[in-house]
ROPA-739204 format. One record per residue (C-alpha): x, y, z; residue in one letter; residue number from 1. Coordinates in steps of 0.25 Angstrom, whole numbers, plus 2048, in hexadecimal, padded with zeros to 3 digits. Layout:
<recs>
<rec xx="X" yy="Y" zz="Z" rest="A" nr="NUM"/>
...
</recs>
This chain:
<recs>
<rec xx="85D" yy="203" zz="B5C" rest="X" nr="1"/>
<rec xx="85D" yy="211" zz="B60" rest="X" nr="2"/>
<rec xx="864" yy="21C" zz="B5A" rest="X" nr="3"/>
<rec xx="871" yy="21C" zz="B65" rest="X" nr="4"/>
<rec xx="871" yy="20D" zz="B65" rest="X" nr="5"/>
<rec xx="873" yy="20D" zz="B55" rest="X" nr="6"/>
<rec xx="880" yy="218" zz="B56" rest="X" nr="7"/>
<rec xx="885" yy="210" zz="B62" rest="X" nr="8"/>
<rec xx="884" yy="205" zz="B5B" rest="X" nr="9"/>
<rec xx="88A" yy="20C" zz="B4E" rest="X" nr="10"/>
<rec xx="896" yy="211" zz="B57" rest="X" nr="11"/>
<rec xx="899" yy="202" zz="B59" rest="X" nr="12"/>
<rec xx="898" yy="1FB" zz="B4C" rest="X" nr="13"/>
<rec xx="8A1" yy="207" zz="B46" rest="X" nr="14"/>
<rec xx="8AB" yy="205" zz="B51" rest="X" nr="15"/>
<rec xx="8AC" yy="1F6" zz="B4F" rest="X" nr="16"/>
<rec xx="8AC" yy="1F6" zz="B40" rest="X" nr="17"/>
<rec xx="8B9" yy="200" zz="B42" rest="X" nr="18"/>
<rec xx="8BF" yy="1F7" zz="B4B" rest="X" nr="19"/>
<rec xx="8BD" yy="1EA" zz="B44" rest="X" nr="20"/>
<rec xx="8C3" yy="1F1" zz="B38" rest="X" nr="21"/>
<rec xx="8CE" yy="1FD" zz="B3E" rest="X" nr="22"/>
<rec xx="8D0" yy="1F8" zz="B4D" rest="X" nr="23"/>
<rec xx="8CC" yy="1FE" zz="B5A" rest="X" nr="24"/>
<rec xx="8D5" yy="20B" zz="B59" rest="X" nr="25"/>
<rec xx="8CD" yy="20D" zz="B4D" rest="X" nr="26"/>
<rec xx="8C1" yy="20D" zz="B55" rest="X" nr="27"/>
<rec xx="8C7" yy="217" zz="B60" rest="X" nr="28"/>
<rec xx="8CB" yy="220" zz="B53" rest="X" nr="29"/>
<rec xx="8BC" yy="220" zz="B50" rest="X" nr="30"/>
<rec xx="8B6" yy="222" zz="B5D" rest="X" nr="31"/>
<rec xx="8BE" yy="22E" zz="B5D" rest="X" nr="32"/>
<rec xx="8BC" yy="233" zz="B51" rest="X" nr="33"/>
<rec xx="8AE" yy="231" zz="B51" rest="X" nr="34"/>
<rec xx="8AD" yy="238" zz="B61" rest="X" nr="35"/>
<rec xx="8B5" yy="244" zz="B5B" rest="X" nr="36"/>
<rec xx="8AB" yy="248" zz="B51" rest="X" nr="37"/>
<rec xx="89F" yy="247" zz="B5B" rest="X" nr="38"/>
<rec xx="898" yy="23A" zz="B56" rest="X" nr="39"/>
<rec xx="88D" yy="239" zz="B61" rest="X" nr="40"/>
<rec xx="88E" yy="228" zz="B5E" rest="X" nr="41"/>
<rec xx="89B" yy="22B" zz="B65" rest="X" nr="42"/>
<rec xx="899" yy="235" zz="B71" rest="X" nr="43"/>
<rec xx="897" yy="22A" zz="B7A" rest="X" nr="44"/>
<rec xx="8A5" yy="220" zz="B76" rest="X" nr="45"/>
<rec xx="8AE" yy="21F" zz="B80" rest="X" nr="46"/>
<rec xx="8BA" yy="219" zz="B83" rest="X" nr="47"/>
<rec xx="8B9" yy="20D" zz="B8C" rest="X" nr="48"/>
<rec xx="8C0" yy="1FF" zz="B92" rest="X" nr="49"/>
<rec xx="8BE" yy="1F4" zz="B88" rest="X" nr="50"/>
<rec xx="8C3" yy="1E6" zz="B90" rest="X" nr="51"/>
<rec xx="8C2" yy="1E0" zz="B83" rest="X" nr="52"/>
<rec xx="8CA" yy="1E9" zz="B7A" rest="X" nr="53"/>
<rec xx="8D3" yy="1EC" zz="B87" rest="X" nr="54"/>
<rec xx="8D2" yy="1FA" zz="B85" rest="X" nr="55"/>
<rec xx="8CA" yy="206" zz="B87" rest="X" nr="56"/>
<rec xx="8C2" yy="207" zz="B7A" rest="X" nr="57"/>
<rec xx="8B8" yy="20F" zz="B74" rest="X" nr="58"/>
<rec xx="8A9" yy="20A" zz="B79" rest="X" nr="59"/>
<rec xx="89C" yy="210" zz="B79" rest="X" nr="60"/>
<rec xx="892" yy="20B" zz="B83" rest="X" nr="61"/>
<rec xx="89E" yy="204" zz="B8B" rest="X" nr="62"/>
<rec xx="89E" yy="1FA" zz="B7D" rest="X" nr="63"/>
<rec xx="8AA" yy="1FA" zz="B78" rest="X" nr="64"/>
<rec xx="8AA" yy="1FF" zz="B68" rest="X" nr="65"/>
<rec xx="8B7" yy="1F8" zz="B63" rest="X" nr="66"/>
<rec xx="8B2" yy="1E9" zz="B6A" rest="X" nr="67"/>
<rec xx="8A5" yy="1EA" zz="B70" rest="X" nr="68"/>
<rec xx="8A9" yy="1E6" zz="B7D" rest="X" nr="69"/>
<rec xx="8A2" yy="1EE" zz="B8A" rest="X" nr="70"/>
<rec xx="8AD" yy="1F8" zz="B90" rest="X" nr="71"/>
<rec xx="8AD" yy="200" zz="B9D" rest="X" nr="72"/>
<rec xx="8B0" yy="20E" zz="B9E" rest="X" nr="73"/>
<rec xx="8BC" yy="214" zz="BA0" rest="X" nr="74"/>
<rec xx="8C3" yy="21E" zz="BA9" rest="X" nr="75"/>
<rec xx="8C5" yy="226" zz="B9F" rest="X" nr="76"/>
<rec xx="8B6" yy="229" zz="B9C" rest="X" nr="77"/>
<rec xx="8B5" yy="22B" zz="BAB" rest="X" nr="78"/>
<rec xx="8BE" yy="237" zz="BAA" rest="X" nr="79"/>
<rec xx="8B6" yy="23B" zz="B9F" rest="X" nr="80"/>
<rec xx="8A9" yy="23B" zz="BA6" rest="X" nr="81"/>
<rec xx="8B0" yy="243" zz="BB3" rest="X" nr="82"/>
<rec xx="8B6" yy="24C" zz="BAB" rest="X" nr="83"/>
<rec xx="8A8" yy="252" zz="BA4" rest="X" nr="84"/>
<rec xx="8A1" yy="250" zz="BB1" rest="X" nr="85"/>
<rec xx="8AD" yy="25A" zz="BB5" rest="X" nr="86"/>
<rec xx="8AB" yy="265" zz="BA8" rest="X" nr="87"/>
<rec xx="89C" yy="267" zz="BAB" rest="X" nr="88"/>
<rec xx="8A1" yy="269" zz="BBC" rest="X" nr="89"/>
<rec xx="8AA" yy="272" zz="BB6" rest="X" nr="90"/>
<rec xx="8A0" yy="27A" zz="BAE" rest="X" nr="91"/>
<rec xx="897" yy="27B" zz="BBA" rest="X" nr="92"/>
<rec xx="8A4" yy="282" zz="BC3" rest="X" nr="93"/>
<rec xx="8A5" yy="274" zz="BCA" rest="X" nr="94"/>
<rec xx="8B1" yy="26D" zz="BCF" rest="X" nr="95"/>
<rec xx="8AD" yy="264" zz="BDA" rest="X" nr="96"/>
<rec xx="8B0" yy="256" zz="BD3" rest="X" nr="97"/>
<rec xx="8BE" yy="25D" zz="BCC" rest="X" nr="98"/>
<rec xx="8C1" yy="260" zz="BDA" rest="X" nr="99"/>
<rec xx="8BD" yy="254" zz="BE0" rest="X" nr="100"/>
<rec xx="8C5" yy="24B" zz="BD6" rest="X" nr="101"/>
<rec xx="8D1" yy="255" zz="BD6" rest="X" nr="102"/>
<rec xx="8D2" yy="252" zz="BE6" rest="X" nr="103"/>
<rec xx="8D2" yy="243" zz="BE4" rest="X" nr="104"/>
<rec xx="8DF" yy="244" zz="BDB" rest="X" nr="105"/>
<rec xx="8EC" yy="243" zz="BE3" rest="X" nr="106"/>
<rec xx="8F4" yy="251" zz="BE4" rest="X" nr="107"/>
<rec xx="8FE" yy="24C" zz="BDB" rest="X" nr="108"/>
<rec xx="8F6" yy="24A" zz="BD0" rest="X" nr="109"/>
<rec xx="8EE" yy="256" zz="BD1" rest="X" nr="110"/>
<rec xx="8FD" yy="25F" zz="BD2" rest="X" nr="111"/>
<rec xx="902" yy="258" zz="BC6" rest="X" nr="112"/>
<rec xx="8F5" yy="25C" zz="BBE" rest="X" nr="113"/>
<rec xx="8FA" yy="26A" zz="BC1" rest="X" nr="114"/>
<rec xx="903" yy="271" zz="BB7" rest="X" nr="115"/>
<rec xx="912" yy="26C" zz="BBC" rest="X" nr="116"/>
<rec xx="916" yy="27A" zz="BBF" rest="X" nr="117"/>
<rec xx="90D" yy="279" zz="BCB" rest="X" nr="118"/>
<rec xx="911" yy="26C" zz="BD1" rest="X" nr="119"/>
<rec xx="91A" yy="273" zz="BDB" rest="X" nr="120"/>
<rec xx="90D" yy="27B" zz="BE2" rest="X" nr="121"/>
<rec xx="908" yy="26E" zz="BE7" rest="X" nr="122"/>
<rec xx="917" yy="266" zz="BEA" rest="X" nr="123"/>
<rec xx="911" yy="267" zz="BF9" rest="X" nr="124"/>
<rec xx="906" yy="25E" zz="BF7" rest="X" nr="125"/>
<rec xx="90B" yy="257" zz="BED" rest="X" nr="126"/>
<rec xx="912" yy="24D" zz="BF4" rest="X" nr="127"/>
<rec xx="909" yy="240" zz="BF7" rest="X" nr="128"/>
<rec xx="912" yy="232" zz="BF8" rest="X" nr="129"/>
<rec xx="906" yy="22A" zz="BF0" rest="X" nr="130"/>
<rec xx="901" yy="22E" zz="BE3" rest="X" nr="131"/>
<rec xx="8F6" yy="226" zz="BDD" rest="X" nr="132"/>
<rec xx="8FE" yy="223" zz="BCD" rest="X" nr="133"/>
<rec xx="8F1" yy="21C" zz="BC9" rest="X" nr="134"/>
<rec xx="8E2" yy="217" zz="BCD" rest="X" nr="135"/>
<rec xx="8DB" yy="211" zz="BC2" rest="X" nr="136"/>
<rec xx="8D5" yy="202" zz="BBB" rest="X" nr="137"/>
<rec xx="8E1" yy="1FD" zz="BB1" rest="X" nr="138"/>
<rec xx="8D7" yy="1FA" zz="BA5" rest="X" nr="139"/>
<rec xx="8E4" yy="1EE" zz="BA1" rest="X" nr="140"/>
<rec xx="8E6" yy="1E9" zz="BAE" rest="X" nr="141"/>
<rec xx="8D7" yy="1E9" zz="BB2" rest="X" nr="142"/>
<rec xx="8DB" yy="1EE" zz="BC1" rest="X" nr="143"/>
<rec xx="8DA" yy="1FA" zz="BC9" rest="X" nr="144"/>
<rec xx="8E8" yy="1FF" zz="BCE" rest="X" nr="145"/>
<rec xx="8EB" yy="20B" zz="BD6" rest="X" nr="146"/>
<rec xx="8FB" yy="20F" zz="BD5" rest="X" nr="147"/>
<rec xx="901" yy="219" zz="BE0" rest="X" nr="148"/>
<rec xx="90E" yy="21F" zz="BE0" rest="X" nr="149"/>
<rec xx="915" yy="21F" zz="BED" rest="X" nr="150"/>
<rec xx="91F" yy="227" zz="BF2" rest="X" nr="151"/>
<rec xx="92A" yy="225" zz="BE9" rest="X" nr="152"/>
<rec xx="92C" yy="219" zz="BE6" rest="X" nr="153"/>
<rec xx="920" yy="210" zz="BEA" rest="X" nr="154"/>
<rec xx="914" yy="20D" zz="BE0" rest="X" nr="155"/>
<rec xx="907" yy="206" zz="BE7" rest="X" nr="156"/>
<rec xx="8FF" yy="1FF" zz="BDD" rest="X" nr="157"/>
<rec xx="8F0" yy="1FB" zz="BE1" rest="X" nr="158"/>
<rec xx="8E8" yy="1F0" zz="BD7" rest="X" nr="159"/>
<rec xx="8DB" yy="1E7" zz="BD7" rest="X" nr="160"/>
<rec xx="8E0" yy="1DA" zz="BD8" rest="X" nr="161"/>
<rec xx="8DD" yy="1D1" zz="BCA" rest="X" nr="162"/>
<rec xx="8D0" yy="1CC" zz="BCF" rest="X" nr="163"/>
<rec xx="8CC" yy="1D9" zz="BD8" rest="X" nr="164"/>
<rec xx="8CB" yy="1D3" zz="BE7" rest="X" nr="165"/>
<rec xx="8D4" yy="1DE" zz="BED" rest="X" nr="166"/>
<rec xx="8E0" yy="1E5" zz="BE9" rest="X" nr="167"/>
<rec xx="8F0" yy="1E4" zz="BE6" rest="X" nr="168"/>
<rec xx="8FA" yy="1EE" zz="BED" rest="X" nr="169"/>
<rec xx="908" yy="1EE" zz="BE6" rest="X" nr="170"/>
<rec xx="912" yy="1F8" zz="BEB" rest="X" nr="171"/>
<rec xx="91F" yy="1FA" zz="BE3" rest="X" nr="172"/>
<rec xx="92C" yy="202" zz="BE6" rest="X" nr="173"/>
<rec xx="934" yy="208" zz="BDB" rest="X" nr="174"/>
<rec xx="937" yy="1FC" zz="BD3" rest="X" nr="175"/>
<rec xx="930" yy="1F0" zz="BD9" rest="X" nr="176"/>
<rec xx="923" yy="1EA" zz="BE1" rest="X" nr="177"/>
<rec xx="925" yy="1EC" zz="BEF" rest="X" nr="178"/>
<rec xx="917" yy="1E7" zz="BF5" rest="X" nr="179"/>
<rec xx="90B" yy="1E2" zz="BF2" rest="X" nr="180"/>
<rec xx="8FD" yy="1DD" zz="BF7" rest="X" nr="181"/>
<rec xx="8EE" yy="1D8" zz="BF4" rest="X" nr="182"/>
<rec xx="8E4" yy="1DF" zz="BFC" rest="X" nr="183"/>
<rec xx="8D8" yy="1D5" zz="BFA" rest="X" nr="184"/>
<rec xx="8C9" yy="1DD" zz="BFB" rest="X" nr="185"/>
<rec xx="8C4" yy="1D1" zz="C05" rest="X" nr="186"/>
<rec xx="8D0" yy="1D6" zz="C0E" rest="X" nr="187"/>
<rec xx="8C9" yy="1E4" zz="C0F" rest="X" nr="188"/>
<rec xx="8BA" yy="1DD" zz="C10" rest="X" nr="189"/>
<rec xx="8BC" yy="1DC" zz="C1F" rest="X" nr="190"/>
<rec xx="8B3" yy="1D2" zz="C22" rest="X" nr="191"/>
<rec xx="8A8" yy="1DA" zz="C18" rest="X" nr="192"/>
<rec xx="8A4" yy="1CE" zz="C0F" rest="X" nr="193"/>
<rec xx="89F" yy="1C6" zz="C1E" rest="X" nr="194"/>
<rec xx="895" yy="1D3" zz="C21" rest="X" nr="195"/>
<rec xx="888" yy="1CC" zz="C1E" rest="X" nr="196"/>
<rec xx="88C" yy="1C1" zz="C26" rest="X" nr="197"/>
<rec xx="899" yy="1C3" zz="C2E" rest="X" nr="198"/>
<rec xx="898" yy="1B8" zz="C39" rest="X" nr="199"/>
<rec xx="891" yy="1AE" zz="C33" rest="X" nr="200"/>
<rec xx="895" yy="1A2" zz="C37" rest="X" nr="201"/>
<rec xx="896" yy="19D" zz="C2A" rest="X" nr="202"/>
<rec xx="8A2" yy="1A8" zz="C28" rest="X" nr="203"/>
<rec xx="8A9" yy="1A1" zz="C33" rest="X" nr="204"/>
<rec xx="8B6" yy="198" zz="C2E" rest="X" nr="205"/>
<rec xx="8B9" yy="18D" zz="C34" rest="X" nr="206"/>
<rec xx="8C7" yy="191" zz="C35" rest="X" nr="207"/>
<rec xx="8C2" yy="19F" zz="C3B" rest="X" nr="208"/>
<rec xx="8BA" yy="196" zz="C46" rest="X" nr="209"/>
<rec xx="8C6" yy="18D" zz="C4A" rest="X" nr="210"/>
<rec xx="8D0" yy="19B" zz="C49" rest="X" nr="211"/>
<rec xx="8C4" yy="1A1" zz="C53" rest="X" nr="212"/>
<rec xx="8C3" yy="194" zz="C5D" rest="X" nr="213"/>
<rec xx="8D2" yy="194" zz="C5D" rest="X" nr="214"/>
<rec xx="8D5" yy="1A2" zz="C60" rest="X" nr="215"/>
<rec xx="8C9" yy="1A1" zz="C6B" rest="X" nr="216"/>
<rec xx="8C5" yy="196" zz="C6F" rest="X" nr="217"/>
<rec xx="8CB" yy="190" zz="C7C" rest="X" nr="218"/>
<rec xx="8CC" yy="181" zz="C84" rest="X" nr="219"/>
<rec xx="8C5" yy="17F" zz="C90" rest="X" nr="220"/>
<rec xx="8D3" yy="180" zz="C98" rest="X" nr="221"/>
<rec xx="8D7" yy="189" zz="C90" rest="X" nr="222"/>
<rec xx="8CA" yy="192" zz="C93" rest="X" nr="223"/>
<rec xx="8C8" yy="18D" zz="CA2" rest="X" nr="224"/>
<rec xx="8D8" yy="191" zz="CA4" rest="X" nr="225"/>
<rec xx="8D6" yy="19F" zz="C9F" rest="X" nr="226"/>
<rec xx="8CB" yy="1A2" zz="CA7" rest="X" nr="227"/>
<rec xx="8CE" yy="19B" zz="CB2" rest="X" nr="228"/>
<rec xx="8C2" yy="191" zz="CB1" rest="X" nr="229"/>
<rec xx="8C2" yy="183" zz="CB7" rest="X" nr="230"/>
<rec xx="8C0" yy="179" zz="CAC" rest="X" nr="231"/>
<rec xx="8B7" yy="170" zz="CB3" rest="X" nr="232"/>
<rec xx="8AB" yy="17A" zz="CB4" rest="X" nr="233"/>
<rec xx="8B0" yy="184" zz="CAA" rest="X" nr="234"/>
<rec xx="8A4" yy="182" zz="CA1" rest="X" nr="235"/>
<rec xx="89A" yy="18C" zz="CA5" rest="X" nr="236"/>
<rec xx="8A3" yy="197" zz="CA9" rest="X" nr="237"/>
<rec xx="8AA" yy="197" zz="C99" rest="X" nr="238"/>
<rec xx="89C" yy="196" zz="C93" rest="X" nr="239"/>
<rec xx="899" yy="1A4" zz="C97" rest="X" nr="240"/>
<rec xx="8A5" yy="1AA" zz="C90" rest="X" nr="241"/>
<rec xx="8A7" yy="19E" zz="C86" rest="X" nr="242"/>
<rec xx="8A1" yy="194" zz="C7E" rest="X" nr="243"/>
<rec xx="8A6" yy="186" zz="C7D" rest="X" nr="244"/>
<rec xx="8A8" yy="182" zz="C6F" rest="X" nr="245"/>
<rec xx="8A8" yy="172" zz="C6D" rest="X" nr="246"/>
<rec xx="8AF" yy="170" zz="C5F" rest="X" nr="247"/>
<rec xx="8BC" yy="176" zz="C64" rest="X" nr="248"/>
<rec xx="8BA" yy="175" zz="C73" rest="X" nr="249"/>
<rec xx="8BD" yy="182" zz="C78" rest="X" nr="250"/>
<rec xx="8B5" yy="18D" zz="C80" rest="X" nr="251"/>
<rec xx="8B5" yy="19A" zz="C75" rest="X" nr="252"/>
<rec xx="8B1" yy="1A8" zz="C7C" rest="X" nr="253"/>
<rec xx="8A3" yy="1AB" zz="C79" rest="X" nr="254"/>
<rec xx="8A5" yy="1B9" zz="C75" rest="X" nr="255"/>
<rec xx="8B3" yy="1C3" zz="C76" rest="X" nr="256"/>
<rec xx="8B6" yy="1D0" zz="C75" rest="X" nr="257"/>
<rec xx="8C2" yy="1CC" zz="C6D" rest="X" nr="258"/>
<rec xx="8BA" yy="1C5" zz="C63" rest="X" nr="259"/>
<rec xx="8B8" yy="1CA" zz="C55" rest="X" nr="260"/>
<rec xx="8A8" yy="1CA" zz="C51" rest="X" nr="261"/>
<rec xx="8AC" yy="1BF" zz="C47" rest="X" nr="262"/>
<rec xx="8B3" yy="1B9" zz="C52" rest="X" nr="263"/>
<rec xx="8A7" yy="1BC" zz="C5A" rest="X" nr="264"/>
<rec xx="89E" yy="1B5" zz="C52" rest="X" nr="265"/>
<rec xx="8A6" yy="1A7" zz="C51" rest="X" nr="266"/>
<rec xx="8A5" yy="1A7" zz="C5F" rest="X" nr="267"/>
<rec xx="896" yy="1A8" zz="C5E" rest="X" nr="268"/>
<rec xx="896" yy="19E" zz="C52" rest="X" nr="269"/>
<rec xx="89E" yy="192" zz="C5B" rest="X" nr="270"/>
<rec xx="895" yy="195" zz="C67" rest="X" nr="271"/>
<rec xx="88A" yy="18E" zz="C5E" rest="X" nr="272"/>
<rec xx="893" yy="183" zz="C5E" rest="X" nr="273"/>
</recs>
């Protein structure tokens, strides 16, 4: 075992005897204690989700030093991360990534970051009717949320759904719910999951072939009376236009402008007989 492996292997038996005898807090106590005076066995512990502690505990290499257990990194550490890569910008004169992200926060967020004296200088601008109260994965619940504040009363709230196949909308007043919704992700496909194959016949329903036959197919009279065909030696004349189809008996346009392509290609499938 190398020389890294035995100190990060060190940093996790230490940890664990503390919390077998002391507790987790113990643990966190150490970690701390031992980050302040610069042990380089520690430079690399962070502070990460444990799904089995639920909690955010110390970890080194997303382990988790109280139980062991793998965890994922926080958002915190993310922050982290952004704010050095923001310090050596800084120390080169650049601003582009401050100024970007400062452009993506709402005005009102970026007035009240101001000393409260010079709230006043912005008023004008200051004035949106939604403000986004919150954006962010709730480690408890296990789902992402988006809250907005609207107007003066109204709060929108936008979650995944428990098993993640679209999303909630729940609107309250002041005091109570006053609308709500599932937005289902195959609703906003369009169609996308048919693109290898979209009009194979295979993808027909039966139901959506009775519903197309219905809504275009026609009896011979009923065919013969609209376009003012003798019945007797119809035959040839509608077998230009149409195509007779046995199963239901009636005479089905062979193509339309009003058809959708699906539609389009039904009529192309039933001409096969």
């Amino acid at each position: 075992m190398g020389k890294v492996k035995k100190q990060q292997q060190k940093v996790f038996d230490d940890c664990y005897a503390i919390y077998e005898k002391n507790g987790y807090e113990k643990v966190i106590w150490h970690v701390s204690i031992e980050q302040a005076n610069n042990n380089p066995a520690y430079k690399d512990v962070n502070e990460e989700r444990c799904e089995a502690c639920d909690n955010t505990m110390p970890s080194l290499n997303h382990i988790c030093l109280i139980c062991g257990q793998e965890t994922r990194m926080s958002k915190q550490q993310l922050v982290d991360a952004v704010i050095e890569d923001l310090k050596k910008g800084f120390a080169q004169g650049d601003y582009t990534v401050l100024d970007e992200l400062l452009n993506k926060l709402q005005i009102k967020t970026l007035v009240q970051s101001l000393p409260e004296e010079r709230w006043d200088e912005f008023k004008e601008i200051n004035n949106s009717y939604f403000e986004i109260m919150h954006q962010d994965f709730y480690e408890d619940a296990g789902f992402e949320e988006i809250q907005i504040h609207c107007g003066e009363h109204g709060s929108v709230y936008l979650k995944q759904d428990g098993d993640k196949l679209g999303f909630i909308v729940d609107v309250y007043g002041e005091n109570d719910l006053v609308d709500t919704m599932t937005v289902w992700e195959e609703d906003l496909n369009d169609g996308a999951d048919d693109t290898d194959e979209p009009f194979d016949p295979n993808n027909f329903s039966m139901v959506e072939k009775e519903d197309f036959i219905d809504t275009w197919g026609q009896y011979t009279d009923e065919v013969c009376a609209e376009l003012g065909y003798e019945e007797d030696s119809c035959d040839d004349l509608l077998e230009v236009d149409y195509f007779y189809y046995e199963r239901s008996r009636k005479w089905i346009p062979k193509c339309s402008s009003m058809y959708s392509e699906r539609e389009q290609a039904i009529a192309d499938y039933l001409k096969l007989g």
